[in-house]
TIRO-2110 file (N, C-alpha, C; in Angstrom, 1 decimal):
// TIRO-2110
1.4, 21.2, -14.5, N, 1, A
0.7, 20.5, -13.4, CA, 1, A
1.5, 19.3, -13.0, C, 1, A
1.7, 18.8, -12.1, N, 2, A
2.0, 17.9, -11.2, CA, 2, A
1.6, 16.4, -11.2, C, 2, A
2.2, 15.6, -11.3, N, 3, A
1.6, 14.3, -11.5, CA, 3, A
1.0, 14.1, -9.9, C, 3, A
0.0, 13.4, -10.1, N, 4, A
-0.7, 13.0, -9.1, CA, 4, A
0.0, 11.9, -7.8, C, 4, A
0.0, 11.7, -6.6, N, 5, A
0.7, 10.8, -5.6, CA, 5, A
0.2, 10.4, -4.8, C, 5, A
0.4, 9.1, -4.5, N, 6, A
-0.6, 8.6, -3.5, CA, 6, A
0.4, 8.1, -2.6, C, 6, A
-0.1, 8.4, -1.0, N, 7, A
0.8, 8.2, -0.2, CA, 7, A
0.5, 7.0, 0.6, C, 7, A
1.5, 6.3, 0.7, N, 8, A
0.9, 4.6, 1.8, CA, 8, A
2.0, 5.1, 3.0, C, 8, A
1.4, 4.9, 4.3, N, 9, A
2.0, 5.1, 5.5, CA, 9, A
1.8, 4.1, 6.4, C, 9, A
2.8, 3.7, 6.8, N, 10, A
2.8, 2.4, 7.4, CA, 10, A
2.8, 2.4, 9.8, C, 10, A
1.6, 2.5, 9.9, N, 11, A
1.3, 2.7, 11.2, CA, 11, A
0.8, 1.6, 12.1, C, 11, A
1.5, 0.7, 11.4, N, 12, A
1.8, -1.0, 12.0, CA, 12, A
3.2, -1.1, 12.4, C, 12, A
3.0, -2.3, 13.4, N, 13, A
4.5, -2.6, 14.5, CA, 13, A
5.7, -3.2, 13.3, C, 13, A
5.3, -4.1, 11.8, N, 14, A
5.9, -4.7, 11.4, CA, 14, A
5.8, -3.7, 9.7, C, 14, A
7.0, -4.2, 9.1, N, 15, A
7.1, -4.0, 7.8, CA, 15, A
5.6, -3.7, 6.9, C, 15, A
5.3, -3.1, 5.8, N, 16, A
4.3, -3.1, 4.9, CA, 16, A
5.3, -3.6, 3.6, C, 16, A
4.3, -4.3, 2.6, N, 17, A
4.9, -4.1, 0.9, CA, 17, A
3.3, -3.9, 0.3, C, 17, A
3.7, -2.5, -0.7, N, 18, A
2.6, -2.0, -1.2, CA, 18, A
3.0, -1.6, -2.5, C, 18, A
1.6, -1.4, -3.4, N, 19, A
1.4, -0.7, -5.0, CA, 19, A
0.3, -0.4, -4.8, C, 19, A
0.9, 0.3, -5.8, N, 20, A
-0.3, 1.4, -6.2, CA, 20, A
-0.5, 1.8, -7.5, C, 20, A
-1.5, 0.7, -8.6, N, 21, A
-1.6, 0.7, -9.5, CA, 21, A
-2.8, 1.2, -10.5, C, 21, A
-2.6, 2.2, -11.1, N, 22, A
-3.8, 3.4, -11.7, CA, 22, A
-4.7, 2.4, -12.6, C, 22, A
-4.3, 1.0, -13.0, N, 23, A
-5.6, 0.2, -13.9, CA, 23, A
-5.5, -1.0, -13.1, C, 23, A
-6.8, -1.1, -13.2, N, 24, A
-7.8, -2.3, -12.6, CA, 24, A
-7.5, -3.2, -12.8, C, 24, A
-7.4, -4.3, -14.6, N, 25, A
-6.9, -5.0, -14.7, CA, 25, A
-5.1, -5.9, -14.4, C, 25, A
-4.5, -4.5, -14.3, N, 26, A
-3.0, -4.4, -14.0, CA, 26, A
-2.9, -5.3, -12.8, C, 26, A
-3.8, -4.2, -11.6, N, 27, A
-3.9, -4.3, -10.1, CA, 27, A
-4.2, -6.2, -9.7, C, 27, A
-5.7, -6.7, -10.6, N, 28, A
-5.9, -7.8, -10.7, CA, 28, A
-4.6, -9.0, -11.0, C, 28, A
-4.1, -8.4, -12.0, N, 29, A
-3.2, -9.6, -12.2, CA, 29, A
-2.0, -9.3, -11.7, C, 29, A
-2.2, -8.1, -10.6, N, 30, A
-0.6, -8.5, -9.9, CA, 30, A
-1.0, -8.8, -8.5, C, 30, A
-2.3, -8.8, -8.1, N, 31, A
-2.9, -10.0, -6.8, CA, 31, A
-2.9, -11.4, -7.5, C, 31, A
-3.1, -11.6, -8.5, N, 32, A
-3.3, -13.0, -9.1, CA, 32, A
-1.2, -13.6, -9.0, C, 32, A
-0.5, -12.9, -9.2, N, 33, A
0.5, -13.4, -9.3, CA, 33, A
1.1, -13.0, -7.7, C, 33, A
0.7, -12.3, -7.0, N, 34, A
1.1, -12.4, -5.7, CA, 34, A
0.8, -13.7, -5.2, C, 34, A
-0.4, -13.9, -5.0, N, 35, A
-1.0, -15.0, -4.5, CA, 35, A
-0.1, -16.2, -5.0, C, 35, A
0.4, -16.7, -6.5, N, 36, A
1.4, -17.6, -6.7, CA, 36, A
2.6, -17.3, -5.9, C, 36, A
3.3, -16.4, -6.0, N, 37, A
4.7, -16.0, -5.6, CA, 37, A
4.9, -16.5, -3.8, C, 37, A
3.7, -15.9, -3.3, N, 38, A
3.3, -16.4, -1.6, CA, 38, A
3.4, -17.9, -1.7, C, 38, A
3.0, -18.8, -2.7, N, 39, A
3.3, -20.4, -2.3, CA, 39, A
4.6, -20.5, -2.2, C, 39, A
5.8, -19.6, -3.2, N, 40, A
7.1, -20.0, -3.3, CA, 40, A
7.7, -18.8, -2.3, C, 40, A
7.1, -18.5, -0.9, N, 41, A
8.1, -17.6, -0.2, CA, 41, A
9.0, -18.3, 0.3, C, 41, A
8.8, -19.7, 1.1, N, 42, A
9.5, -20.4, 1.7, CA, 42, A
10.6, -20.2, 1.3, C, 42, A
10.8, -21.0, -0.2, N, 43, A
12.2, -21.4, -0.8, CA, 43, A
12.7, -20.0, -1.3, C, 43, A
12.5, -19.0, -1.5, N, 44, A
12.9, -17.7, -1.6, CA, 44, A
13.2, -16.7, -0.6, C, 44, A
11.8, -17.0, 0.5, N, 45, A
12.0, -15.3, 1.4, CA, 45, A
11.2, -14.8, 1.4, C, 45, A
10.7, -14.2, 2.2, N, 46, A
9.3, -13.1, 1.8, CA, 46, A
9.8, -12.1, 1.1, C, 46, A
10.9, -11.4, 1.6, N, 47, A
10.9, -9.8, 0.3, CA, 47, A
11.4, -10.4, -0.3, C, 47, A
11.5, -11.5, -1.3, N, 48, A
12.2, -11.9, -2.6, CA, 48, A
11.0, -12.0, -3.2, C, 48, A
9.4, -12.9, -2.5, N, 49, A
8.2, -12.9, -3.0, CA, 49, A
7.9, -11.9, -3.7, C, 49, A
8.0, -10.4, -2.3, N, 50, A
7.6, -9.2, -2.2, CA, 50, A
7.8, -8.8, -3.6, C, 50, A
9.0, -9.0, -4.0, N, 51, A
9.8, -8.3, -4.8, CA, 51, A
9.0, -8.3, -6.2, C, 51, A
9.0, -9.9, -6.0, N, 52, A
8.8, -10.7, -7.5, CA, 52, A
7.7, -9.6, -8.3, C, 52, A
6.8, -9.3, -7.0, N, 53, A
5.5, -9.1, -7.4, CA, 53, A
5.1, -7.8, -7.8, C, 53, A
6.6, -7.3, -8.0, N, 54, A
6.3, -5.0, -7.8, CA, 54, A
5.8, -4.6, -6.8, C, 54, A
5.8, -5.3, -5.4, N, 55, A
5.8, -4.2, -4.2, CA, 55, A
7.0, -3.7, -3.6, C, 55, A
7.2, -2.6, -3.4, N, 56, A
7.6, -1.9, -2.7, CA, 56, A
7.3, -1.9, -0.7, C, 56, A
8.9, -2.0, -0.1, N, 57, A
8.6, -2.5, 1.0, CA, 57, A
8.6, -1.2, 2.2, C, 57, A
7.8, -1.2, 3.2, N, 58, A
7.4, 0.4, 3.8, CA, 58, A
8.0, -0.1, 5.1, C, 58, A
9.0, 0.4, 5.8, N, 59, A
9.5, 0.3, 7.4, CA, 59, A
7.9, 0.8, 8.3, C, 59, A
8.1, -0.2, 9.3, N, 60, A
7.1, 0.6, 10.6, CA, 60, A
7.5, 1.9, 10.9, C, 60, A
6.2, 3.0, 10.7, N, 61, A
6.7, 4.4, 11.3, CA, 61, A
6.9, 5.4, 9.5, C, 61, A
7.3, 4.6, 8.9, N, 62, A
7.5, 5.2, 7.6, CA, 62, A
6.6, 5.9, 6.7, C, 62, A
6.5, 5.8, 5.9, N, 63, A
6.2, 6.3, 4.7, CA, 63, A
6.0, 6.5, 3.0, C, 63, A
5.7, 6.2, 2.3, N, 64, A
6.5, 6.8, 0.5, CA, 64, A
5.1, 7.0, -0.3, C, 64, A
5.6, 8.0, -1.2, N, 65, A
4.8, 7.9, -2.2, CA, 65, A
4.5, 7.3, -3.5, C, 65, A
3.8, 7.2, -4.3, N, 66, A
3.6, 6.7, -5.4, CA, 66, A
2.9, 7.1, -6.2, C, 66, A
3.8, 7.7, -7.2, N, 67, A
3.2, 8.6, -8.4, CA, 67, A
2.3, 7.5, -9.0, C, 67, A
0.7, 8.4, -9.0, N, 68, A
-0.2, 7.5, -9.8, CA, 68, A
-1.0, 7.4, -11.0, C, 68, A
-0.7, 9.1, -11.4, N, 69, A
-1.4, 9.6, -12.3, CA, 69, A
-1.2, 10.4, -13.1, C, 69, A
-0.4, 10.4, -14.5, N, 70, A
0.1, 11.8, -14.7, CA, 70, A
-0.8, 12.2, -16.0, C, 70, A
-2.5, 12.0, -15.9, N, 71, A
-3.2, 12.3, -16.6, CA, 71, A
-4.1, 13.1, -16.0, C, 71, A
-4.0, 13.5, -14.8, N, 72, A
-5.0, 14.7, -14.3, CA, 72, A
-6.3, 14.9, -14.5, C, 72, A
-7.1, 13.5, -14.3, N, 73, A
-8.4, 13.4, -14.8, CA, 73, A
-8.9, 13.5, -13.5, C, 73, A
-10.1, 14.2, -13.2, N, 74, A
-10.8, 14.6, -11.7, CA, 74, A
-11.2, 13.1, -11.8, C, 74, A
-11.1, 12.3, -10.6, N, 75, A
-11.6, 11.3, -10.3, CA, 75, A
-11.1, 10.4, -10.7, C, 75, A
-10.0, 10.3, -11.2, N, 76, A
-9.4, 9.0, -11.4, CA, 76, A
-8.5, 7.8, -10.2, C, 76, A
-9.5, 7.0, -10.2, N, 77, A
-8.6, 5.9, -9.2, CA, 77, A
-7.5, 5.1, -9.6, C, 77, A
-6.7, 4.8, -8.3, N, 78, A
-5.9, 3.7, -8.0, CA, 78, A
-6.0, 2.5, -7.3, C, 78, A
-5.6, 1.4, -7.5, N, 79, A
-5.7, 0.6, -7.2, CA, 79, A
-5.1, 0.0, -6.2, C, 79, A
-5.0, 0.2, -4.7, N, 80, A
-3.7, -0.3, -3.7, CA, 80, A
-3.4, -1.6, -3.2, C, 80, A
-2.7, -2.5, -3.3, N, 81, A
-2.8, -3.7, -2.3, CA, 81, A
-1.1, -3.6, -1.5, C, 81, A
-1.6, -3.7, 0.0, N, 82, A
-1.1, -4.0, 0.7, CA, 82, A
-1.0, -5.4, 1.7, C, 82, A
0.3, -5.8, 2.1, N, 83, A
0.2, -6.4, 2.7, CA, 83, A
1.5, -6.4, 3.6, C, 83, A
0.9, -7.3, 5.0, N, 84, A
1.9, -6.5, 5.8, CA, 84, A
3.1, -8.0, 6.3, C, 84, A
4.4, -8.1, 6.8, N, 85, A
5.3, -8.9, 7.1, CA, 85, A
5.6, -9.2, 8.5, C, 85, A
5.3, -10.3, 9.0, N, 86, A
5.4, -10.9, 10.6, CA, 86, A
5.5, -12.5, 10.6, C, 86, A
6.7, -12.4, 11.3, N, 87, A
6.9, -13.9, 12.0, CA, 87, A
7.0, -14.7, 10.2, C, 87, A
7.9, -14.1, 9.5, N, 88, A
8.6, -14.9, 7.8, CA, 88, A
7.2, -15.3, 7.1, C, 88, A
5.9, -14.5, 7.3, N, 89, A
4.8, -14.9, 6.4, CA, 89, A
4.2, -13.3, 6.4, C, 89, A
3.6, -13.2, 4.5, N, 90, A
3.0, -12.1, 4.6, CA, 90, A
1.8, -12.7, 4.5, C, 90, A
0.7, -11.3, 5.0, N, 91, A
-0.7, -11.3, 5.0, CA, 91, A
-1.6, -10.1, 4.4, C, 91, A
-2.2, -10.3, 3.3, N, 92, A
-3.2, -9.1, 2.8, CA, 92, A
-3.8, -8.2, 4.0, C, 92, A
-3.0, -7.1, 3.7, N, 93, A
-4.0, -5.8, 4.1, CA, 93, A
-5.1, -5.3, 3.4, C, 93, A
-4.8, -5.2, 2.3, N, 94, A
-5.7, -5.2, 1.0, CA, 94, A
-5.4, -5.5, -0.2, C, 94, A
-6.6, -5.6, -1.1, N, 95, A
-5.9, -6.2, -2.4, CA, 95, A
-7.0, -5.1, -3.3, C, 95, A
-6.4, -4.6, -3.9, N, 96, A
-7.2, -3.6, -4.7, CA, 96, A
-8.1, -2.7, -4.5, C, 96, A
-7.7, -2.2, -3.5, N, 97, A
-8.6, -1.0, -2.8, CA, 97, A
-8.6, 0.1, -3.7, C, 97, A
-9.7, 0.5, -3.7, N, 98, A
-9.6, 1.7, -4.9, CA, 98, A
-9.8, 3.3, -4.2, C, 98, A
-8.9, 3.6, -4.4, N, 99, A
-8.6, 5.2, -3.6, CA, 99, A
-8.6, 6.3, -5.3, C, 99, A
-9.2, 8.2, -4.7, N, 100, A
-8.6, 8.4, -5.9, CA, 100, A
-7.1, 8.7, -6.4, C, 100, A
-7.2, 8.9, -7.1, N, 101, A
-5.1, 8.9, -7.6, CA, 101, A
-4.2, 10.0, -6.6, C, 101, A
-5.0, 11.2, -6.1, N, 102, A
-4.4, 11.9, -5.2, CA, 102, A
-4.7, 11.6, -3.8, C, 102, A
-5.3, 10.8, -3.4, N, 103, A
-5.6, 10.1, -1.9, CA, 103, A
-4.3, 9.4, -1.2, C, 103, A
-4.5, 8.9, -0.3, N, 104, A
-3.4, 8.3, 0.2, CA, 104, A
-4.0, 7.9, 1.3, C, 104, A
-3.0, 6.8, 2.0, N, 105, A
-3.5, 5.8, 2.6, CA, 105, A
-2.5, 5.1, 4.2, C, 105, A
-3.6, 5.0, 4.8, N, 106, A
-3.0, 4.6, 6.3, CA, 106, A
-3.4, 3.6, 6.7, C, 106, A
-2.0, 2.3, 7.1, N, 107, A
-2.5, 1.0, 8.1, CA, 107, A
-2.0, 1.5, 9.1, C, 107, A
-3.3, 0.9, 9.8, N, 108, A
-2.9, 1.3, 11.0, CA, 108, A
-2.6, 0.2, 11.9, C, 108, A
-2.6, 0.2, 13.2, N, 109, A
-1.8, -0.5, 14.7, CA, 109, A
-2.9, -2.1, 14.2, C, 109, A
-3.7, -1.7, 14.1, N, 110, A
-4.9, -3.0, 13.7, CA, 110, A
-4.6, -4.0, 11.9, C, 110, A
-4.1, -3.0, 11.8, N, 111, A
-3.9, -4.1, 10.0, CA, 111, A
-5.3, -3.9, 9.2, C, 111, A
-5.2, -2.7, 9.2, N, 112, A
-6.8, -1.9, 8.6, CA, 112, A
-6.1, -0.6, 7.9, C, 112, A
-6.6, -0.5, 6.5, N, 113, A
-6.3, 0.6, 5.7, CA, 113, A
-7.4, 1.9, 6.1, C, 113, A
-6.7, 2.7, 6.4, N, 114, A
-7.9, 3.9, 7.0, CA, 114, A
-7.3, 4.8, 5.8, C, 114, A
-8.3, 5.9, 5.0, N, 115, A
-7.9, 7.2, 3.9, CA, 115, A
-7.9, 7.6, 4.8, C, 115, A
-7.2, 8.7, 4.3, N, 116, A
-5.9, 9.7, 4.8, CA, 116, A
-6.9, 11.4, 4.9, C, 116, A
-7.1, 12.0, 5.5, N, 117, A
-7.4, 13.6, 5.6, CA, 117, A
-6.3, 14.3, 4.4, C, 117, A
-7.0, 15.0, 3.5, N, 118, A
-6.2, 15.5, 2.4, CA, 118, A
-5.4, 16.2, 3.2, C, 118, A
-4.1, 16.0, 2.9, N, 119, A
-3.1, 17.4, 3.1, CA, 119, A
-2.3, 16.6, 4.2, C, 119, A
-2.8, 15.5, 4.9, N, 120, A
-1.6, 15.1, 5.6, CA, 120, A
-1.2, 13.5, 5.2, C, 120, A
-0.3, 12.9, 6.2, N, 121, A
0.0, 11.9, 5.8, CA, 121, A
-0.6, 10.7, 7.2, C, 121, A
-0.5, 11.3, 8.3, N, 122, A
-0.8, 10.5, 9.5, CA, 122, A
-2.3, 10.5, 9.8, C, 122, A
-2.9, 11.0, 9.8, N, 123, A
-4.6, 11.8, 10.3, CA, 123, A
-5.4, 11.0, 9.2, C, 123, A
-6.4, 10.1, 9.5, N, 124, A
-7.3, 9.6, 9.0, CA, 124, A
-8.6, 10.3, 8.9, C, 124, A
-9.8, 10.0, 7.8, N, 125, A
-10.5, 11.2, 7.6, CA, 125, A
-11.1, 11.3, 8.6, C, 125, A
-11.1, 11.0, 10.0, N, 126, A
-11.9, 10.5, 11.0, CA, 126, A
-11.4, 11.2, 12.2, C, 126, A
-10.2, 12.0, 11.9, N, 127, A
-9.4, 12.4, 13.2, CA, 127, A
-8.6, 12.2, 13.8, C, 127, A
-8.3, 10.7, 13.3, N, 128, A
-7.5, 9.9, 14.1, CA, 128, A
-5.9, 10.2, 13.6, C, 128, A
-5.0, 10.8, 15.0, N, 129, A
-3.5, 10.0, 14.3, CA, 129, A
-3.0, 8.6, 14.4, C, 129, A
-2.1, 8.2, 13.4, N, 130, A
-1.9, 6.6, 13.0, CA, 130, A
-0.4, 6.8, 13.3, C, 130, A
0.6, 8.1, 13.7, N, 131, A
2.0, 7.9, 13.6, CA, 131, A
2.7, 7.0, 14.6, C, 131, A
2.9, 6.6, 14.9, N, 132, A
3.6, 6.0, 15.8, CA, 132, A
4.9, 6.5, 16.3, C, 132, A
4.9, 6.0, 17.9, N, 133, A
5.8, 7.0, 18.5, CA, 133, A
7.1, 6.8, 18.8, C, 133, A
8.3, 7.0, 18.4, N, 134, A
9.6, 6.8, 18.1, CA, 134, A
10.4, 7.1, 19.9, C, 134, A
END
């Protein structure tokens, strides 16, 4: 069996930095050390912040996955926080959103995490596509 993946898709004008972390506690203390790292972006950079903190950075239009589970438990969640990059300051899209470990996730044009319709990556469970148009 297949380890489990969660997909973050980035259907915003500007950069995403995201994780996606399978314990709660983990998830907590890497928003608790984001939040420090954001006082010191100035003298660093934002993706040096980004960096500090284990996010992973998503281009506008993009995509990636994130293996989150290689225990195959029906129902097991992840923990997502995103946030997105404009004008040299980041801003929470989310902070510990809990999705299950095979879900995956869409910001869209608004700076709003929409779940994803199983089986694709753009289509929110609502109907909506979030791809943006190249």
């Amino acid at each position: 069996m297949s380890p489990r993946t969660t997909h973050v898709a980035n259907g915003c004008d500007c950069p995403i930095w995201a994780a996606c972390i399978p314990d709660q506690r983990t998830s907590t203390e890497l928003i608790a050390q984001l939040s420090e790292n954001l006082r010191i972006r100035v003298e660093q950079g934002v993706g040096n912040a980004a960096k500090l903190s284990g996010l992973t950075k998503i281009e506008s239009g993009e995509y990636l996955p994130f293996i989150t589970d290689k225990s195959h438990f029906t129902g097991a969640l992840v923990y997502i926080t995103i946030l997105y990059e404009k004008n040299g300051e980041l801003q929470f899209v989310c902070s510990g959103f809990p999705r299950e470990a095979n879900g995956s996730v869409i910001v869209n044009d608004k700076y709003s995490v929409k779940c994803t319709k199983m089986g694709t990556i753009w289509t929110d469970t609502e109907g909506v596509k979030h791809r943006r148009s190249n």
